[in-house]
C-alpha positions as CSV (number, residue, x, y, z in Angstrom):
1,X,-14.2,-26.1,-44.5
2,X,-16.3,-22.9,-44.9
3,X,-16.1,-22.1,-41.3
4,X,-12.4,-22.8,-40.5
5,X,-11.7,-20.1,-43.4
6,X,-14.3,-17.5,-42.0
7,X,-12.2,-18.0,-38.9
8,X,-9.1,-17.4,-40.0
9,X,-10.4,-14.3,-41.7
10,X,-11.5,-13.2,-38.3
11,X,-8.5,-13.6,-36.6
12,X,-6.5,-12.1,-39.5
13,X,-8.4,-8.9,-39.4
14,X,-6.2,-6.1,-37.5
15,X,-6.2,-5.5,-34.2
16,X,-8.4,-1.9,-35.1
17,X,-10.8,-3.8,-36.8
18,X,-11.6,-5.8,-34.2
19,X,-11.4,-3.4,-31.7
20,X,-14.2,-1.6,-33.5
21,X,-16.7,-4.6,-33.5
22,X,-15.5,-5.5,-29.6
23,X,-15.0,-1.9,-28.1
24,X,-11.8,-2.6,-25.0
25,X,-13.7,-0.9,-22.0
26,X,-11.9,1.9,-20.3
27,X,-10.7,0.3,-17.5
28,X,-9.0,-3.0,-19.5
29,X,-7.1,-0.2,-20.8
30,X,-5.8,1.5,-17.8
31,X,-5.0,-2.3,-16.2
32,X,-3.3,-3.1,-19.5
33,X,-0.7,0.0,-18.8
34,X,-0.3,-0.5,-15.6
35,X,0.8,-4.1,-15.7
36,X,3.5,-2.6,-18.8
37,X,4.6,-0.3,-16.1
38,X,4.7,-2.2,-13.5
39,X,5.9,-5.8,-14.3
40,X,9.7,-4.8,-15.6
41,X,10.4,-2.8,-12.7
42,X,7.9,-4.8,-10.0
43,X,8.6,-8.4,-10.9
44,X,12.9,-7.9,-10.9
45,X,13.2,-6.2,-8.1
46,X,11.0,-8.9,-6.0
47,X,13.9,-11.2,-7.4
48,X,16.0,-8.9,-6.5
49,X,17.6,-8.5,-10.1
50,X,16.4,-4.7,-10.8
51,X,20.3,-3.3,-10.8
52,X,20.9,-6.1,-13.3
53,X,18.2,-5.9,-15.8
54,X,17.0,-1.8,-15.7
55,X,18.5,0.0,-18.5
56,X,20.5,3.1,-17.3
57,X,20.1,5.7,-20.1
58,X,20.4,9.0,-18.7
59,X,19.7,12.3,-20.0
60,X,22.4,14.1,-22.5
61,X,22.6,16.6,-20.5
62,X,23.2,15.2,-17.5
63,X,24.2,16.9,-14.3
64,X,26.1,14.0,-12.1
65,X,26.2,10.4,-14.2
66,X,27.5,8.8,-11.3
67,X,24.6,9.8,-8.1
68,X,22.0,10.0,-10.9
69,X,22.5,6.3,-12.2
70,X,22.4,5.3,-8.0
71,X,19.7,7.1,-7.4
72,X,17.6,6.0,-10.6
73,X,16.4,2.9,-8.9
74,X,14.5,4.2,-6.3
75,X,13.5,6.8,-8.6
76,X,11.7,3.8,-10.4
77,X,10.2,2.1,-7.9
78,X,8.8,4.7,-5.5
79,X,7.1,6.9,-8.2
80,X,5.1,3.9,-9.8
81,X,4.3,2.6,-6.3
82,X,2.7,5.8,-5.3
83,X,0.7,5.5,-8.5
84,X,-0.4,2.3,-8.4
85,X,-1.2,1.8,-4.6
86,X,-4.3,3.0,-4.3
87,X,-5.2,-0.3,-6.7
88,X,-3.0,-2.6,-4.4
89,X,-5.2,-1.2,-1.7
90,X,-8.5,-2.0,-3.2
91,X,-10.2,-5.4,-2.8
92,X,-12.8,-7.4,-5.3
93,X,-13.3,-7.0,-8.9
94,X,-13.3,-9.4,-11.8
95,X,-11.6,-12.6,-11.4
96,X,-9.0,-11.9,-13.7
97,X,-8.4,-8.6,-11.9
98,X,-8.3,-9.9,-8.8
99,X,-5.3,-12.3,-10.1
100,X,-3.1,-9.3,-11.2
101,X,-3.8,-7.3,-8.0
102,X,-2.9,-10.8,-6.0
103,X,0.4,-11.0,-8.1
104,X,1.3,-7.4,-7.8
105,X,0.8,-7.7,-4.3
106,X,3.2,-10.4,-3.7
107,X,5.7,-8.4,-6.1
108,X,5.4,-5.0,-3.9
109,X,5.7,-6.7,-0.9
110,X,9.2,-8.4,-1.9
111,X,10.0,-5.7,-3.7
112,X,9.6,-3.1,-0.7
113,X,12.1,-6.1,1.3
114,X,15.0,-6.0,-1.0
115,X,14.2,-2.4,-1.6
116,X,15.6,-1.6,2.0
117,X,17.2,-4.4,3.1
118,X,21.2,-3.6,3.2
119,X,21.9,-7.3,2.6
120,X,20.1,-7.3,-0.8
121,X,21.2,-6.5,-4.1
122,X,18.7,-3.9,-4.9
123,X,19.3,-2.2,-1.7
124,X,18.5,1.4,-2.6
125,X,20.4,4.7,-1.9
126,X,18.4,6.2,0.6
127,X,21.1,9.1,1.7
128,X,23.3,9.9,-1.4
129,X,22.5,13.4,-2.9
130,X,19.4,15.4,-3.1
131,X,17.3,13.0,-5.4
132,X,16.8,10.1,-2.8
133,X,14.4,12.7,-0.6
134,X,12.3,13.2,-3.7
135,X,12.0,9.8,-4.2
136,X,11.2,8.4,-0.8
137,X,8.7,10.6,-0.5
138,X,7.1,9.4,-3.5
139,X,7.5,5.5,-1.5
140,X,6.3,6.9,1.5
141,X,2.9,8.8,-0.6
142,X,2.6,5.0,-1.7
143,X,2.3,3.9,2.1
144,X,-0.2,6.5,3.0
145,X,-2.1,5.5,-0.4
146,X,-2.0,1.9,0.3
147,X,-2.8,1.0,4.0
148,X,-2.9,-2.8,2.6
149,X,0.8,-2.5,2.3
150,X,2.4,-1.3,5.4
151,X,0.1,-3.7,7.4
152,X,1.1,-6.5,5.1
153,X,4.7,-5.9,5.9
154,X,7.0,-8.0,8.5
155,X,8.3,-6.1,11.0
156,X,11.9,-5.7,10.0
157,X,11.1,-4.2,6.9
158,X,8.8,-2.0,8.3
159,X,11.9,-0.9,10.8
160,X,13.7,-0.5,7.8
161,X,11.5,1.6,5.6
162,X,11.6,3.8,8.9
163,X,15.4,3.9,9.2
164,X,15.4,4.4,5.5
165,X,12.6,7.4,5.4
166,X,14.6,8.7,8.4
167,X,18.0,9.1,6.7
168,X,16.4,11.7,4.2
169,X,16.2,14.1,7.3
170,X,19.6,14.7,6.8
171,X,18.9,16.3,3.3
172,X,18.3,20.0,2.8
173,X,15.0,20.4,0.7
174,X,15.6,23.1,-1.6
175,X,13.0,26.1,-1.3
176,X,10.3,25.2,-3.5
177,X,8.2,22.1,-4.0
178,X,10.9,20.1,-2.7
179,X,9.9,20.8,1.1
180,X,6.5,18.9,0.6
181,X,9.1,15.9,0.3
182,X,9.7,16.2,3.7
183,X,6.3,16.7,4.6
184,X,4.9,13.6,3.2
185,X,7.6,11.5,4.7
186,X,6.5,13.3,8.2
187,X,2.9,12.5,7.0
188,X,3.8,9.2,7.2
189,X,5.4,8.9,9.9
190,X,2.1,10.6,11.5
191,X,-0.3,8.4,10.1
192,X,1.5,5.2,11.1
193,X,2.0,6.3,14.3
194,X,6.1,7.0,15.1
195,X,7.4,10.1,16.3
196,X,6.8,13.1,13.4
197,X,7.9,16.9,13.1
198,X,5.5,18.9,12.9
199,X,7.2,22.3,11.8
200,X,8.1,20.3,8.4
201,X,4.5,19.9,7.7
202,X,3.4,23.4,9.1
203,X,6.1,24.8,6.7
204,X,4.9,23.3,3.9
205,X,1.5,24.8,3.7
206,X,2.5,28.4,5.6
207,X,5.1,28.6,3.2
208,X,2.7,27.3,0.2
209,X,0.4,29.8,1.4
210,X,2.8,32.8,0.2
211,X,3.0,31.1,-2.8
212,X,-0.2,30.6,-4.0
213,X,-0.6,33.3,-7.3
214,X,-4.1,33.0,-7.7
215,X,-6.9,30.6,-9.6
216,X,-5.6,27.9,-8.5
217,X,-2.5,27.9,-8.9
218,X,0.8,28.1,-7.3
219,X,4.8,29.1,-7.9
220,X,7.0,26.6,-7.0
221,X,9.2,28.9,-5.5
222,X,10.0,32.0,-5.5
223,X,10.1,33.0,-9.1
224,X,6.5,31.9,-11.5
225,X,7.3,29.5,-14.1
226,X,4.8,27.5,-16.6
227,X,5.4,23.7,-16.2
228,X,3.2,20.6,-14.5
229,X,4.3,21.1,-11.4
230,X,1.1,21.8,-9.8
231,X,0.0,18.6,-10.7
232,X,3.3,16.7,-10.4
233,X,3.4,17.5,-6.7
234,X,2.0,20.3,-5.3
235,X,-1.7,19.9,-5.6
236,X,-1.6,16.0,-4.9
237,X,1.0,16.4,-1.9
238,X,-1.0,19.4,0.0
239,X,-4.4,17.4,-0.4
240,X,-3.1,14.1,0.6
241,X,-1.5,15.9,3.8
242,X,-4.4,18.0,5.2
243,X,-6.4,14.9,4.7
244,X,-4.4,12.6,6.4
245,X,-3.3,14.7,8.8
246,X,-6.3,17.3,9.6
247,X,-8.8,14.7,10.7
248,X,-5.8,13.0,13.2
249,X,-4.7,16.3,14.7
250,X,-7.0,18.9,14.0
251,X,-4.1,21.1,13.5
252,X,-4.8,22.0,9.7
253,X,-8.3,23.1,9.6
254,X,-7.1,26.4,8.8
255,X,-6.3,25.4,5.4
256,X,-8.5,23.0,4.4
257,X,-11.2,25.0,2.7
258,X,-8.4,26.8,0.6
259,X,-6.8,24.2,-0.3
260,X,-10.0,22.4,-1.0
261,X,-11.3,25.0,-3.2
262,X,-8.0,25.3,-4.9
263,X,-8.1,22.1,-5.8
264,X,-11.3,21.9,-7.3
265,X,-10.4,25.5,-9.8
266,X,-6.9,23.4,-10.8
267,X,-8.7,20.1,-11.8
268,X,-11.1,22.4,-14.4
269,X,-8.1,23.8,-15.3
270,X,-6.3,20.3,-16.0
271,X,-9.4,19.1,-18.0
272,X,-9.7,21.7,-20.2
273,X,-5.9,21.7,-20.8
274,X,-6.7,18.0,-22.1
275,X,-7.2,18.0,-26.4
276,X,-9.9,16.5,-28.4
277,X,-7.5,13.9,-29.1
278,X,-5.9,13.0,-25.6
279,X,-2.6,15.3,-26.4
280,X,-1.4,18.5,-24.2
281,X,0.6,21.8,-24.3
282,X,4.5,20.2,-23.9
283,X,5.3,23.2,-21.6
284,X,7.7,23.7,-19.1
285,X,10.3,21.4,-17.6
286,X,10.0,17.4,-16.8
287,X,7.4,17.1,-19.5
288,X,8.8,13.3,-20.4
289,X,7.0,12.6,-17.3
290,X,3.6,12.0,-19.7
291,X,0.8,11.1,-18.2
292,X,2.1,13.0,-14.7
293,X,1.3,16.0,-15.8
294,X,-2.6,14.7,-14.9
295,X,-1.1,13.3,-11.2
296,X,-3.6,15.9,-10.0
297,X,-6.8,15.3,-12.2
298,X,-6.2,11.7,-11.3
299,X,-5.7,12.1,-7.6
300,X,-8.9,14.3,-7.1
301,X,-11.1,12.0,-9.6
302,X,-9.8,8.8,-6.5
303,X,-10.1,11.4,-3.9
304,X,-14.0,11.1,-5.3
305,X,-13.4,15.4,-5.2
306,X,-14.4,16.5,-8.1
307,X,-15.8,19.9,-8.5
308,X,-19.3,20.1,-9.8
309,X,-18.3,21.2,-13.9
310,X,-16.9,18.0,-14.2
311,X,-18.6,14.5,-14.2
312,X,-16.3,11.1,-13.3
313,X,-17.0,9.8,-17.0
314,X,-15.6,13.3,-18.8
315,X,-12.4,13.0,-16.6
316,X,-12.1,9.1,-17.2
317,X,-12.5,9.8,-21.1
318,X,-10.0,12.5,-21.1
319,X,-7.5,10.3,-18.9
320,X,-8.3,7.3,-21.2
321,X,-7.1,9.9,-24.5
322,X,-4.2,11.0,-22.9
323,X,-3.0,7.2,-21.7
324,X,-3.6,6.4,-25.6
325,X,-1.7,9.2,-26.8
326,X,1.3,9.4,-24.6
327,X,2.0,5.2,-25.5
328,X,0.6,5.0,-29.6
329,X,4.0,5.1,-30.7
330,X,5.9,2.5,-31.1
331,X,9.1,3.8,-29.5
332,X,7.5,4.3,-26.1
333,X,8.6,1.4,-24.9
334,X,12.4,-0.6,-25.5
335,X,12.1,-4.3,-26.7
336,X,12.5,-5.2,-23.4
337,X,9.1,-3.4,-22.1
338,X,11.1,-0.2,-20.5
339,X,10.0,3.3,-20.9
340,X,11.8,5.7,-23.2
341,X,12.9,9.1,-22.6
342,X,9.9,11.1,-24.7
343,X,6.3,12.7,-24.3
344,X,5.7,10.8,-27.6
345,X,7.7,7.8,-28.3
346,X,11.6,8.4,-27.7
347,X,12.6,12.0,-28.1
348,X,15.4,12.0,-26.1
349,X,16.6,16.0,-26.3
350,X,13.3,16.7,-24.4
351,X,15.1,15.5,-21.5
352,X,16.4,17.8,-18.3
353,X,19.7,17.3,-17.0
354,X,18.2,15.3,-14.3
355,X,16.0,12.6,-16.0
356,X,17.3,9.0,-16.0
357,X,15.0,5.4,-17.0
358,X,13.9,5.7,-13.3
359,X,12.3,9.3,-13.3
360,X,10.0,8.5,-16.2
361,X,7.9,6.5,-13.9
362,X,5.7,9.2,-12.6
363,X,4.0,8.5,-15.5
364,X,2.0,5.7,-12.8
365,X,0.6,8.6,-11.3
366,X,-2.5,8.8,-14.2
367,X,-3.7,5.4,-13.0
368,X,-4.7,6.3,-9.5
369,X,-8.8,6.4,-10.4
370,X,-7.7,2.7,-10.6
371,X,-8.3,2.3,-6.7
372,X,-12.1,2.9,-7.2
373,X,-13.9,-0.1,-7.7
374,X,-15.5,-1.2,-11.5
375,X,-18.8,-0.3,-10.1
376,X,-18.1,3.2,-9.4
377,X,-19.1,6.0,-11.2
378,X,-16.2,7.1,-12.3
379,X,-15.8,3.7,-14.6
380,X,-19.6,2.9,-14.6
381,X,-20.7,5.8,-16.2
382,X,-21.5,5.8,-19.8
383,X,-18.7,7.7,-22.0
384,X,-19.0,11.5,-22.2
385,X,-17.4,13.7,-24.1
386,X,-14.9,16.4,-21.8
387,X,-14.8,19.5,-22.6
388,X,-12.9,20.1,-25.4
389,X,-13.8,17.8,-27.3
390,X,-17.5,19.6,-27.0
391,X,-16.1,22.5,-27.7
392,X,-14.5,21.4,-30.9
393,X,-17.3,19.8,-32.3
394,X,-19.7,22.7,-31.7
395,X,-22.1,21.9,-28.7
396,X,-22.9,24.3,-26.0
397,X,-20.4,24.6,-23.3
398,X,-20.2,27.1,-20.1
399,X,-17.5,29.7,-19.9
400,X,-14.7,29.0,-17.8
401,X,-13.7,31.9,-14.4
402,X,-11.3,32.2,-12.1
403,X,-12.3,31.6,-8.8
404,X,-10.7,34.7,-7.7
């Protein structure tokens, strides 16, 4: 009797108090969000049921209800794809990791189908408005990310990714960090082997290139603004496109060491920008995007490109916080397991007058250090602290310079 009530105690402790005696391991953590991510959005659209079950709340302030509430689907689906491919792409692992990867893997693969398939209900809008370029560069970042996936495709989806990635030629990328759209979808075109223009891609680094404003960073655009668009796009998109596309042509070398060193100063900066606590400065536009505003710090941490001031287990511990912080409250999520507009919980007025269910998704981006294997460093490595959570409790810590 005495040990059926000590277990009932046990199990009626709170979650925090067990937690404590049986610590969740970083990476559990990171799988556990993906899979909230990824299973509303992933699983429906495999059964070709996303238009019928994904919420469509928009902004308040939004610009076009009709185009935006197309366009939100494919807003959805390519922006966690490109964060959760390099995972799809990774093999081994525990066996109950191995499971989710095999199930997810059947989902994308459907999913991709119905995605482009004309004949199927969740056929996306691939040509209507701007947004559709944005997103299928996001898909097509996915592809280049995940080599598993293309391969693993039948050939008439593969012809009709192409004829889908195609139609966004048509679109006129506005003059900022919207032409490295185009330039991924030509990346991809490259690295798969079909015909690719080359002028998109050399515009988007010459052009980049007058852009940059020093340390690191650069101006989307003409005009300097403060946001997470560095790390939204621009630093992932021009490191994923000289490396794809320098070694296979030899046309970028160039700009590799720039952009190299660049994004070495950027992911310091994006660490130290990271609190004691896993929260961040809500600057600048699209900041509902969450855990996006780290795309960058994530992407060079899988990359395996870290500069030298920061070790794989600070940047997986300041990751983990900002996971933890950006989903504690309880309005993150609907009942139904969708995202909310917010950077914490829902907070809807935070939204731009572009932001729909679908854009939230970006969010994936965080979990890209997912594609390196358990026995990596980068998840192998006992926690350390990053640095401000040194700072804040005293210990030594370097200065921080520009780099230029």
């Amino acid at each position: 009797m005495f040990k059926k009530i000590l277990l009932v105690c046990v199990f009626a402790l709170p979650l925090g108090t067990l937690a404590q005696q049986k610590p969740i391991n970083d990476r559990a953590i990171w799988l556990q969000h993906l899979d909230q991510l990824a299973k509303p959005i992933l699983r429906s659209l495999a059964n070709d049921s996303l238009r019928i079950v994904m919420p469509q709340t928009m902004s308040k302030f939004i610009d076009n209800a009709n185009n935006r509430k197309e366009v939100a689907y494919l807003e959805a689906f390519g922006r966690l794809m490109c964060g959760i491919s390099p995972w799809l792409n990774l093999e081994g692992g525990s066996a109950k990791e191995v499971t989710l990867r095999n199930l997810y893997r059947n989902y994308a693969l459907k999913a991709v189908a119905n995605a482009v398939n004309p004949n199927a209900k969740d056929y996306m809008a691939f040509e209507r408005g701007g947004q559709p370029l944005v997103d299928a560069s996001f898909l097509a970042l996915a592809f280049v990310r995940c080599p598993w996936l293309w391969e693993h495709l039948d050939t008439q989806t593969k012809d009709q990714v192409v004829k889908a990635f195609l139609a966004t030629r048509n679109t006129k990328a506005g003059f900022s960090n919207w032409i490295l759209f185009s330039g991924m979808i030509e990346t991809f075109f490259c690295k798969y082997g079909y015909p690719w223009d080359n002028m998109r891609i050399e515009y988007c680094f010459r052009q980049f290139e007058q852009w940059y404003v020093g340390d690191g960073v650069y101006s989307d655009g003409p005009p300097y603004h403060w946001d997470y668009y560095n790390s939204y796009v621009i630093h992932p998109y021009l490191a994923n496109m000289v490396k794809e596309l320098g070694p296979k042509t030899g046309l970028y070398n160039w700009t590799f060491d720039k952009i190299k060193q660049r994004n070495e100063r950027f992911a310091v900066i994006q660490e130290r920008l990271i609190n004691s606590d896993g929260s961040f400065p809500a600057t600048g536009r699209s900041i509902v995007y969450r855990g996006a505003a780290f795309h960058h710090l994530a992407d060079i941490a899988w990359r395996k490109g870290l500069p030298k001031e920061l070790s794989p287990a600070q940047v997986r511990g300041a990751l983990t916080a900002v996971i933890k912080k950006t989903t504690e409250s309880t309005s993150t999520f609907t009942k139904d397991g969708w995202l909310t507009i917010g950077l914490y919980g829902s907070q809807p007025d935070l939204a731009d007058f572009y932001i729909t269910t679908g854009s939230l998704y970006l969010c994936a981006n965080i979990l890209l250090p997912l594609g390196l294997p358990e026995t990596d460093e980068f998840w192998s490595s006992p926690a350390t602290k990053w640095t401000s959570q040194k700072v804040w409790s005293g210990e030594a810590v370097l200065a921080d310079h520009a780099i230029e």
